[in-house]
Structures are given as structure tokens and as C-alpha cells.
DSSP file (Angstrom, degrees, kcal/mol; ACC not computed):
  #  RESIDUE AA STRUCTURE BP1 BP2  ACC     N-H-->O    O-->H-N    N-H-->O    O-->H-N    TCO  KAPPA ALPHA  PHI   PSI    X-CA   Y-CA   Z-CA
    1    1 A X              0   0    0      0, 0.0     5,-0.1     0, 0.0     3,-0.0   0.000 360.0 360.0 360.0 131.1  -81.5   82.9  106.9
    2    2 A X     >  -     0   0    0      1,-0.1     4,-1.1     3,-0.0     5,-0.1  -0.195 360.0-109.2 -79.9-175.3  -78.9   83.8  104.2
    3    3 A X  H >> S+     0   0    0      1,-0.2     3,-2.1     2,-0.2     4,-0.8   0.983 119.0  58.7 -84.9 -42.1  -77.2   81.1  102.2
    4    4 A X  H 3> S+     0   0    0      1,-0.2     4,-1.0     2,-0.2    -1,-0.2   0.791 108.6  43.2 -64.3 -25.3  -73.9   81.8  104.0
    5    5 A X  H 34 S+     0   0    0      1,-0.2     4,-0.3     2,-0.1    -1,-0.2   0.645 116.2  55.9 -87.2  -9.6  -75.4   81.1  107.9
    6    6 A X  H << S+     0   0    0     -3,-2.1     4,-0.5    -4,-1.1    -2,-0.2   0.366 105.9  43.6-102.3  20.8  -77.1   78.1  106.2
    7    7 A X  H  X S+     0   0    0     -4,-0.8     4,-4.0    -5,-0.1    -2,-0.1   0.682 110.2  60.5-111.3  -8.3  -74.1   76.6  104.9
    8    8 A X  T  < S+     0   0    0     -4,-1.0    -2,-0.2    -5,-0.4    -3,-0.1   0.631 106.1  44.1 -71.6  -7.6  -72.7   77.4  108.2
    9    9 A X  T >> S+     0   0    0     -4,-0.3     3,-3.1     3,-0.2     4,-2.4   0.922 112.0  52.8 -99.5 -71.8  -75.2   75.2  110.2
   10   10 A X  H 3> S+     0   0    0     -4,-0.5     4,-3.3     1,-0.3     5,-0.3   0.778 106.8  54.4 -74.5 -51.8  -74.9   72.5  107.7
   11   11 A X  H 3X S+     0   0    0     -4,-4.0     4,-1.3     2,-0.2    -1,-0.3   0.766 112.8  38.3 -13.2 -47.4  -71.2   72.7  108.3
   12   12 A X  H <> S+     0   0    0     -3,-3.1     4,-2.3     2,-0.2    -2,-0.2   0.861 118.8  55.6-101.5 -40.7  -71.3   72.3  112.5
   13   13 A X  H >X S+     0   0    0     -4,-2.4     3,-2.3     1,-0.2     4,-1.8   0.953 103.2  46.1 -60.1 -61.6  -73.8   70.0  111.9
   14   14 A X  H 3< S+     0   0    0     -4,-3.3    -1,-0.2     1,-0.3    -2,-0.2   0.689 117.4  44.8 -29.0 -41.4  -72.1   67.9  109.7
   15   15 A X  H ><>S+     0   0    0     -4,-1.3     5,-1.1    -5,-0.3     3,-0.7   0.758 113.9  50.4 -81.7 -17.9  -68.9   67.9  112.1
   16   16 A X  H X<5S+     0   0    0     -4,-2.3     3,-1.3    -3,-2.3     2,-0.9   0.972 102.6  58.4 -61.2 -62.4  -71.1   67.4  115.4
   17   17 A X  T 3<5S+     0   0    0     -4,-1.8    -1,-0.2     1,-0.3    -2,-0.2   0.508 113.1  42.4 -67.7   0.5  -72.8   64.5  113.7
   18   18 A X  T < 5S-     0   0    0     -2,-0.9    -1,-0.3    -3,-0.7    34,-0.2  -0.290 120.1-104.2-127.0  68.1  -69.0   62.9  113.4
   19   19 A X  T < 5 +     0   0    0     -3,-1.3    -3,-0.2     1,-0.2    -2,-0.1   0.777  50.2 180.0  23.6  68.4  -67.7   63.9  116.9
   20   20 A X      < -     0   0    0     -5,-1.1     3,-0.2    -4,-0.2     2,-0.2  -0.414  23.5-120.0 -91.6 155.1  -65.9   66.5  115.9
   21   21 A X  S    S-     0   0    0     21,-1.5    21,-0.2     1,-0.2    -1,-0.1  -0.455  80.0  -9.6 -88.6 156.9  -63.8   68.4  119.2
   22   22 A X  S    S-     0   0    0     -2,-0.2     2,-0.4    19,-0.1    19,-0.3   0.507  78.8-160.5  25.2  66.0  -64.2   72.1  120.3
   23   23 A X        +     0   0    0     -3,-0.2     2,-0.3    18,-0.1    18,-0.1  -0.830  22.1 168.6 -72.9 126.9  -66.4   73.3  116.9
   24   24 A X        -     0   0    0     -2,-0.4    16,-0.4    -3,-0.1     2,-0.3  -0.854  23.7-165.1-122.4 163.5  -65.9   76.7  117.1
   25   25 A X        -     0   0    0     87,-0.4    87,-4.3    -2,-0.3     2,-0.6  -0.772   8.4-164.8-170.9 131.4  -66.9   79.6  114.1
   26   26 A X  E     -AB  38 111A   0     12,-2.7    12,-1.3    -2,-0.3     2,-1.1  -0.882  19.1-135.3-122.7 109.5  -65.5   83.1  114.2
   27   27 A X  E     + B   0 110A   0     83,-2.5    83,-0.8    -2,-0.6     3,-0.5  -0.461  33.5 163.8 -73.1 107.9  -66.8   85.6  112.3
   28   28 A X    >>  +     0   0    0     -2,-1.1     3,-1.4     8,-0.5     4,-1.2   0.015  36.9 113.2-124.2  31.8  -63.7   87.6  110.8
   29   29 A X  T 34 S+     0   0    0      1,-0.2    -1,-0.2     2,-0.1     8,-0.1   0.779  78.4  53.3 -62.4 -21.6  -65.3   89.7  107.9
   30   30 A X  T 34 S+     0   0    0     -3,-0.5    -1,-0.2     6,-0.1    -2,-0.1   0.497 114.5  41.1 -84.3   4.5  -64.5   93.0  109.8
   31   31 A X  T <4 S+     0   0    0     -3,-1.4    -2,-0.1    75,-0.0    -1,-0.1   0.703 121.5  16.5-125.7 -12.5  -61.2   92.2  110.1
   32   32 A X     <  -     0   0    0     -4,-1.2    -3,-0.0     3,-0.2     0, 0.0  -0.599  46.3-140.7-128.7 175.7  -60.2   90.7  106.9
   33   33 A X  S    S+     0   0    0     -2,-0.1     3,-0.1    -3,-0.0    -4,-0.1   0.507  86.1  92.6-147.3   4.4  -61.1   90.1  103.1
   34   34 A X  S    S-     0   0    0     -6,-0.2     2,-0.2     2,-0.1    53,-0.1   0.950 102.4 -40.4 -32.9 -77.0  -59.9   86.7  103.4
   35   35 A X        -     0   0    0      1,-0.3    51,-0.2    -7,-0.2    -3,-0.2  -0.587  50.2-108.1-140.1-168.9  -63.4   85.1  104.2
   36   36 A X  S    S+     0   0    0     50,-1.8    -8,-0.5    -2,-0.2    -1,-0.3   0.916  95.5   5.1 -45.7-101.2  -66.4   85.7  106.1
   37   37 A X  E     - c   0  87A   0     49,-0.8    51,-0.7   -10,-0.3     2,-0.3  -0.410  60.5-149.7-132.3 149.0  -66.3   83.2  109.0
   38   38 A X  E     -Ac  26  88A   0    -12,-1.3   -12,-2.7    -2,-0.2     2,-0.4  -0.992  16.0-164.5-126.7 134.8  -63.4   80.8  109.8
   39   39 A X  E     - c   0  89A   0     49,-1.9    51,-0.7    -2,-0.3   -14,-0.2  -0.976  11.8-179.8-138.5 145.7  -65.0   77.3  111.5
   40   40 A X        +     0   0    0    -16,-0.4     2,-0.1    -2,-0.4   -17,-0.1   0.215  13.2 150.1-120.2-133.6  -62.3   75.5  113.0
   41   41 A X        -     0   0    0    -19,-0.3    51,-2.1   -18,-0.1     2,-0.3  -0.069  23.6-153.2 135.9 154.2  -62.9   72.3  114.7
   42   42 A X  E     -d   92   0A   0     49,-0.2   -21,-1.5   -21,-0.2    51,-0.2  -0.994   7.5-144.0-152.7 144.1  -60.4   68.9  115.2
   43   43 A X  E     -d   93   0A   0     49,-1.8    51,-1.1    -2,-0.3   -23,-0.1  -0.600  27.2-118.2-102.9 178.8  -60.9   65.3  115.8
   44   44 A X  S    S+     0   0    0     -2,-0.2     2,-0.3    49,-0.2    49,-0.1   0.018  95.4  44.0-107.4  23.7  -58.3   62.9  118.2
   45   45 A X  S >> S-     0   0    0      1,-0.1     4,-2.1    33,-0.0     3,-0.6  -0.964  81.3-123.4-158.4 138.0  -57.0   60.5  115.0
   46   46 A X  H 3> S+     0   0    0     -2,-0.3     4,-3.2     2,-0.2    -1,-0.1   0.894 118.2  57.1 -29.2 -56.2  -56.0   61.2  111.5
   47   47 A X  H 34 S+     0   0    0      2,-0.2    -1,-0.2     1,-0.1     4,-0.1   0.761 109.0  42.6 -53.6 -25.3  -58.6   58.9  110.5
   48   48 A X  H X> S+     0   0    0     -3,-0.6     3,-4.2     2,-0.2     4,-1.7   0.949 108.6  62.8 -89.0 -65.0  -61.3   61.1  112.5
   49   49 A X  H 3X S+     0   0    0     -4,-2.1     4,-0.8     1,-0.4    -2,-0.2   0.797 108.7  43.3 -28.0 -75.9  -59.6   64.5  111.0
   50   50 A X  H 3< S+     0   0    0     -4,-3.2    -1,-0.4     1,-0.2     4,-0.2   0.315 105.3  53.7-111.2  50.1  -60.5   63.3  107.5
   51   51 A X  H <> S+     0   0    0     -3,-4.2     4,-3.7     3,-0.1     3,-0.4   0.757 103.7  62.8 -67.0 -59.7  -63.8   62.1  107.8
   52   52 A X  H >< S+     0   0    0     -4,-1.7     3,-1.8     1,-0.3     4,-0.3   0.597 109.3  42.9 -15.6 -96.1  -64.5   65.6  109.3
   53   53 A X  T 3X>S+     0   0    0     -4,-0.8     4,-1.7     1,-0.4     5,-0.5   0.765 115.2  44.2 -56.8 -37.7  -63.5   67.0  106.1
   54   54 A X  H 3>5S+     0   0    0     -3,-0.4     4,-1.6     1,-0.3    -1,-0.4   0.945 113.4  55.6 -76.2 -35.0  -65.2   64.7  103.8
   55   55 A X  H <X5S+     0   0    0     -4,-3.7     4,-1.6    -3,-1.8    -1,-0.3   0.773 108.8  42.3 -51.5 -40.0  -68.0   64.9  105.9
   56   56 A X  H  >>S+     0   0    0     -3,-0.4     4,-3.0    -4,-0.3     5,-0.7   0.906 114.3  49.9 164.6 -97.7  -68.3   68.4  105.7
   57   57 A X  H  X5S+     0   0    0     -4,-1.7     4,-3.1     1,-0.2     5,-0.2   0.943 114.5  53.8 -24.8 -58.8  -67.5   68.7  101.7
   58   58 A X  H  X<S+     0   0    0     -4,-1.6     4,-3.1    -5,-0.5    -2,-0.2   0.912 107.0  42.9 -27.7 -79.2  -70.2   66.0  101.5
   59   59 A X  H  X5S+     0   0    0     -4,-1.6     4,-2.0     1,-0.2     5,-0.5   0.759 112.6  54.7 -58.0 -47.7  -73.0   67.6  103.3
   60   60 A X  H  <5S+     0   0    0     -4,-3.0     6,-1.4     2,-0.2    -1,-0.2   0.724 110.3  46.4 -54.7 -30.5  -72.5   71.2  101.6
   61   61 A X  H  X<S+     0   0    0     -4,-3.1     4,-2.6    -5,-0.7    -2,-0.2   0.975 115.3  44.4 -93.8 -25.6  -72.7   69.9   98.4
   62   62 A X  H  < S+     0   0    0     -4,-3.1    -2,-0.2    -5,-0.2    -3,-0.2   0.882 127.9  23.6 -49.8 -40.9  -75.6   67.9   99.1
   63   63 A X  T  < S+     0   0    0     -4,-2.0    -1,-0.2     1,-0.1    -3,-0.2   0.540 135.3  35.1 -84.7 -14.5  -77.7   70.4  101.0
   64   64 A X  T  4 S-     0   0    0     -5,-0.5    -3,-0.2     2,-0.1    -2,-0.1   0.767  95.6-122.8-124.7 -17.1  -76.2   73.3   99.7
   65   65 A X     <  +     0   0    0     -4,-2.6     2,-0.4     1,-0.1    -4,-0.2   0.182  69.9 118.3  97.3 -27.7  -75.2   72.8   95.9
   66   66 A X        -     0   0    0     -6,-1.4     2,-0.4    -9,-0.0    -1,-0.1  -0.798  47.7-164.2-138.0 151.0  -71.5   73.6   96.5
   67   67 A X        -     0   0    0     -2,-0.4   -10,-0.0    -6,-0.1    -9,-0.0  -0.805  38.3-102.1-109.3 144.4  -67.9   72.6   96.5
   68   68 A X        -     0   0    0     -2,-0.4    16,-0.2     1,-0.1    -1,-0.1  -0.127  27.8-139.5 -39.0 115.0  -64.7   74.2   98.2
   69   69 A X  S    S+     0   0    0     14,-1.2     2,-0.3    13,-0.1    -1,-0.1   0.876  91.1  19.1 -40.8 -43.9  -62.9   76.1   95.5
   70   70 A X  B     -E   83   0A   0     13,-0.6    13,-1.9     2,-0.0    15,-0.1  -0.906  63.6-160.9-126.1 157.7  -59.8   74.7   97.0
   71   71 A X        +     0   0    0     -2,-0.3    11,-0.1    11,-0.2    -3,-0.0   0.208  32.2 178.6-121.6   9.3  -59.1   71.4   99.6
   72   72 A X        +     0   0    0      8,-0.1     9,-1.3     2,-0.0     7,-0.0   0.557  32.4  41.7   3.9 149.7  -55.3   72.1  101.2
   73   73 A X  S    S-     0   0    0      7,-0.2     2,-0.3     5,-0.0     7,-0.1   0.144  80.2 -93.8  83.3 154.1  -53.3   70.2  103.6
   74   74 A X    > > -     0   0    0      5,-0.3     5,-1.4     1,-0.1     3,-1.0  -0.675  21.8-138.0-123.8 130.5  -52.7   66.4  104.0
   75   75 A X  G > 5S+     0   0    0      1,-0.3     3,-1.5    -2,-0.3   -26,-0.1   0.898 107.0  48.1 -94.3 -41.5  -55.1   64.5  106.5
   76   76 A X  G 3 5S+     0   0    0      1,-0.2    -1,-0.3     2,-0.1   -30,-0.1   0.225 106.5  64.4 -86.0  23.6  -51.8   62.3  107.9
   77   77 A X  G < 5S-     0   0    0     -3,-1.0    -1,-0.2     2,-0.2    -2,-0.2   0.243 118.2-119.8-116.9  22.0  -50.4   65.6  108.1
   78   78 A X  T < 5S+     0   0    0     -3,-1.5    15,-1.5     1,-0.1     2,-0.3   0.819  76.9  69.0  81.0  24.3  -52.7   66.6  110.5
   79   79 A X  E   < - F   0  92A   0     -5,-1.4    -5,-0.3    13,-0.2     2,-0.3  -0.847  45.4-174.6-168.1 124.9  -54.7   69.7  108.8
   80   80 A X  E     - F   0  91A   0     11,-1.3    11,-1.4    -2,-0.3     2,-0.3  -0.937   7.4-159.8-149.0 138.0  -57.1   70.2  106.2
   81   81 A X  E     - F   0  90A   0     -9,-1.3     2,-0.5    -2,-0.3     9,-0.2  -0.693   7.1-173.5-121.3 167.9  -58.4   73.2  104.9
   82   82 A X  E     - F   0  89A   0      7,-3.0     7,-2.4    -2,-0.3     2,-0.8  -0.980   7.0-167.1-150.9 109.9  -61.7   73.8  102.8
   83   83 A X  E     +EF  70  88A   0    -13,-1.9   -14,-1.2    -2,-0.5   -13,-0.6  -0.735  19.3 173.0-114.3 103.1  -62.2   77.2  101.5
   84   84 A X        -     0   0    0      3,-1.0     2,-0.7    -2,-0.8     4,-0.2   0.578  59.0-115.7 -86.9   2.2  -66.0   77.9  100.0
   85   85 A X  S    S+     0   0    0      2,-1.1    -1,-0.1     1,-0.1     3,-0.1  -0.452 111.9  49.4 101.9 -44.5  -64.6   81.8   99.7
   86   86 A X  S    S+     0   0    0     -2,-0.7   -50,-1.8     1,-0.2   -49,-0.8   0.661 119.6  35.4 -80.9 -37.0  -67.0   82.9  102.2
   87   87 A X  E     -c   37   0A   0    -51,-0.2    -2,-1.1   -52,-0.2    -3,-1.0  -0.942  59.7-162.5-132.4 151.0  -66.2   80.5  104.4
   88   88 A X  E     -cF  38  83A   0    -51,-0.7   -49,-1.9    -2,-0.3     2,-0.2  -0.894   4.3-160.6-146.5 136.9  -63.6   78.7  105.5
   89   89 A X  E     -cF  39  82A   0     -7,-2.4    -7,-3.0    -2,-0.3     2,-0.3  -0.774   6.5-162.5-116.4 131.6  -63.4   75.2  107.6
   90   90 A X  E     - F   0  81A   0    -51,-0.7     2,-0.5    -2,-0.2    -9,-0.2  -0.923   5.4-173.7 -73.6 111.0  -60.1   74.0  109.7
   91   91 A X  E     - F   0  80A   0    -11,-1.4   -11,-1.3    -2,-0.3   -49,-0.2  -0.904  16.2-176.9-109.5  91.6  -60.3   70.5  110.4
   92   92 A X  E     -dF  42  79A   0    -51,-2.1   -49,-1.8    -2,-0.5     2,-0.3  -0.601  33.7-119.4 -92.6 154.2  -57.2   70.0  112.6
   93   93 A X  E  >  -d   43   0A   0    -15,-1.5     4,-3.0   -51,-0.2     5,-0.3  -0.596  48.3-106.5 -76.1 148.7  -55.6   66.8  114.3
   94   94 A X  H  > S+     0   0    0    -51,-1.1     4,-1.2    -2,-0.3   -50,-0.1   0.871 119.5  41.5 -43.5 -54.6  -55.8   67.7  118.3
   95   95 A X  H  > S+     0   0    0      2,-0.2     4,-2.1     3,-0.2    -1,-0.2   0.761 113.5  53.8 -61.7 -38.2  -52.0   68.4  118.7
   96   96 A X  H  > S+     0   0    0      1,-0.2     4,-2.8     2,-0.2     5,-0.4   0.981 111.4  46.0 -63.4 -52.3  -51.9   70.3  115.3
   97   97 A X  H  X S+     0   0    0     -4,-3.0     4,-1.1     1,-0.3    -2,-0.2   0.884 114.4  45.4 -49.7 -38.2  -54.8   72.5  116.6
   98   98 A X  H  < S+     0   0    0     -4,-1.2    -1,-0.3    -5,-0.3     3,-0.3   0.939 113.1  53.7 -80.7 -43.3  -53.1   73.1  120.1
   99   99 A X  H  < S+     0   0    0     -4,-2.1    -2,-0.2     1,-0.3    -1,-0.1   0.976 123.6  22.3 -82.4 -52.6  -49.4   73.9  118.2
  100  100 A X  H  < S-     0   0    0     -4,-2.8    -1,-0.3     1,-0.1    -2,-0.2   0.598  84.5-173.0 -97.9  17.4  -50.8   76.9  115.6
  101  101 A X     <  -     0   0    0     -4,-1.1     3,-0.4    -5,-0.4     4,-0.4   0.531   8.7-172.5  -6.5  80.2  -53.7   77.8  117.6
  102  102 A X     >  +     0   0    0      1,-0.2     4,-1.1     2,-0.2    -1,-0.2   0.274  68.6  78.8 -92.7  35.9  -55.3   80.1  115.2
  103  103 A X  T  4 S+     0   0    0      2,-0.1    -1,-0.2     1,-0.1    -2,-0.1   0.923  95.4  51.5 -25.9 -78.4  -58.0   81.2  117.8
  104  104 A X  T >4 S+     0   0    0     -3,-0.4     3,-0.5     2,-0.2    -2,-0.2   0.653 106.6  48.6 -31.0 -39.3  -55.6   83.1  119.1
  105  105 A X  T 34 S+     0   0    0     -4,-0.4     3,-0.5     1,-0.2    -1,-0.2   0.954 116.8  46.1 -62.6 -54.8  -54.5   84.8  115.8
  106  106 A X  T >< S+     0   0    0     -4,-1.1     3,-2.9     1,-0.2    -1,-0.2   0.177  72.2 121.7 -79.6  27.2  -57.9   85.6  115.1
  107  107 A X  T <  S+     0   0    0     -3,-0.5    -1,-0.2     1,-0.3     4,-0.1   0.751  70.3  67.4 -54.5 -28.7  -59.3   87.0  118.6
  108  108 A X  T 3  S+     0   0    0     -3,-0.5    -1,-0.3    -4,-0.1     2,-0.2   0.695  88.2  82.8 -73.7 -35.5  -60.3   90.3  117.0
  109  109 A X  S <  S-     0   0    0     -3,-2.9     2,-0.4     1,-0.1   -81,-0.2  -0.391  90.0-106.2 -87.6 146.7  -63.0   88.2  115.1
  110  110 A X  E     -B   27   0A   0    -83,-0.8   -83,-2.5    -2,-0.2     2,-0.2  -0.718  23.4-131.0 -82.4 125.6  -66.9   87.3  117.1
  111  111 A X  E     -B   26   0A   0     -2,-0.4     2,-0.3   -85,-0.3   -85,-0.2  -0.578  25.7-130.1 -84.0 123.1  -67.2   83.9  118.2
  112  112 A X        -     0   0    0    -87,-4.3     2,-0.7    -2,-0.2   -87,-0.4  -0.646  18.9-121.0 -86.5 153.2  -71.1   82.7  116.7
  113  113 A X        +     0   0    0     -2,-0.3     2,-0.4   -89,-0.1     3,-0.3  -0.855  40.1 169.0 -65.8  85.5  -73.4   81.0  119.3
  114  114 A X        +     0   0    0     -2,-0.7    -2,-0.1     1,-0.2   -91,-0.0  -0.664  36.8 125.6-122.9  89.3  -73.9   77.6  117.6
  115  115 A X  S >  S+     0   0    0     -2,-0.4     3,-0.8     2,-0.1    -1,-0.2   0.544  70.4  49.1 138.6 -76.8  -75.3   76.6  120.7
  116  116 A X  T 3  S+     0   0    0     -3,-0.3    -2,-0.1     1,-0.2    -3,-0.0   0.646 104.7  58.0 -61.7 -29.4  -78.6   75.5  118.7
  117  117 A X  T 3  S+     0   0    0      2,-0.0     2,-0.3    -4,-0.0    -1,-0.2   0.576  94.1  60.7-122.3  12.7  -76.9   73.6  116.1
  118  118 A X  S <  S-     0   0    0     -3,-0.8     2,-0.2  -102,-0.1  -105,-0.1  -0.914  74.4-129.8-127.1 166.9  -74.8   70.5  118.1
  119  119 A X        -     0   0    0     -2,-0.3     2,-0.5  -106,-0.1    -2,-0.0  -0.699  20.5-125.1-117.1 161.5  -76.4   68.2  120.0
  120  120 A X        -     0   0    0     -2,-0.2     2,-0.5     2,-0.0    -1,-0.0  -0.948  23.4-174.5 -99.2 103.1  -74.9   67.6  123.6
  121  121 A X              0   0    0     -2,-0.5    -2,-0.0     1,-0.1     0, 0.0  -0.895 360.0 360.0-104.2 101.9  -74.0   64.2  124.4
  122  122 A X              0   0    0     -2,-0.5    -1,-0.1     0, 0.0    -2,-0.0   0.059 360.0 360.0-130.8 360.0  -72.8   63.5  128.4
């Protein structure tokens, strides 16, 4: 596994393991020179939104050695973005996520199967 699909598991793990909503991660290297992967994901509170991201930061630099070149966005303003260059993690508030719904921008890009790497809780 290359370093960029293990920082991408540590990533979705990290955001399952604080209920993070609808984790998704789209690979958009063919389409862009932006990043590699966008992983988007949003919690239902401000408060949840940025643990997500500090969780997230956290867990990549422990397991993984490294921090987001850059941090963007305001957690009460409902988005925060985390750019490792290769990757880059959307932590959205629920409503934020629903209003610029960049899914949509990015359809072009393949949606990964991380299937394997969040646990299903019912």
C-alpha cells in the first residue's frame, strides 16, 4: 500500500471513529492537478465539525509523520479544509455540505470503496 492510500485509511478511520456523516473520497487526479483524492465528510454540530478536523490532523501526524500544509475555513463557520497536497479532507457542517455540494462539482472523479475501513454501527 503506498503512503498516499495509507494516509487515506487513517484519514476515514479517524473520521469514522468520531461519527463523522456520509465519508466519502473521490479520486480526482485525472481530472485535476489540484490534489489526488478529495475526502469530504460532515458532522451535525460545529462542535462535531471540528473535532473531525482535529481528529484527522491528529491521527496523520501520529501514524503518518505529517501535517496539512495549509488548515482553511472557520469551524463556526461551518467548513474546514486540510490540504496534505496529495490529499485533501472537507470537513463540512451538514447544511454547509448540502448548500456547495461539491460531489456534484467533482462527479467526473471515482468514488474509492472504503467499505473496509468504517465500521457499521445500526
Amino acid at each position: 500500500m503506498d503512503n498516499t492510500m495509507q494516509k487515506l485509511e487513517i484519514m476515514v478511520k479517524a473520521l469514522d471513529s468520531k461519527r463523522a456523516e456520509d465519508i466519502k473520497v473521490i479520486k480526482i487526479a485525472d481530472l485535476t492537478v489540484l490534489s489526488d483524492y478529495f475526502v469530504i465528510a460532515n458532522g451535525t454540530s460545529s462542535t462535531q465539525t471540528k473535532a473531525l478536523a482535529d481528529e484527522v490532523e491528529y491521527q496523520v501526524g501520529e501514524k503518518a509523520g505529517e501535517k496539512p500544509r495549509q488548515v482553511q475555513g472557520a469551524p463556526g463557520g461551518g467548513w474546514v479544509v486540510l490540504d496534505y497536497s496529495d490529499i485533501i479532507v472537507h470537513v463540512f457542517y451538514k447544511e454547509q455540505r448540502d448548500f456547495y455540494n461539491i460531489e456534484r462539482l467533482w462527479q467526473d472523479g471515482t468514488e474509492i470503496d472504503i467499505s473496509g475501513w468504517i465500521t457499521k454501527e445500526n
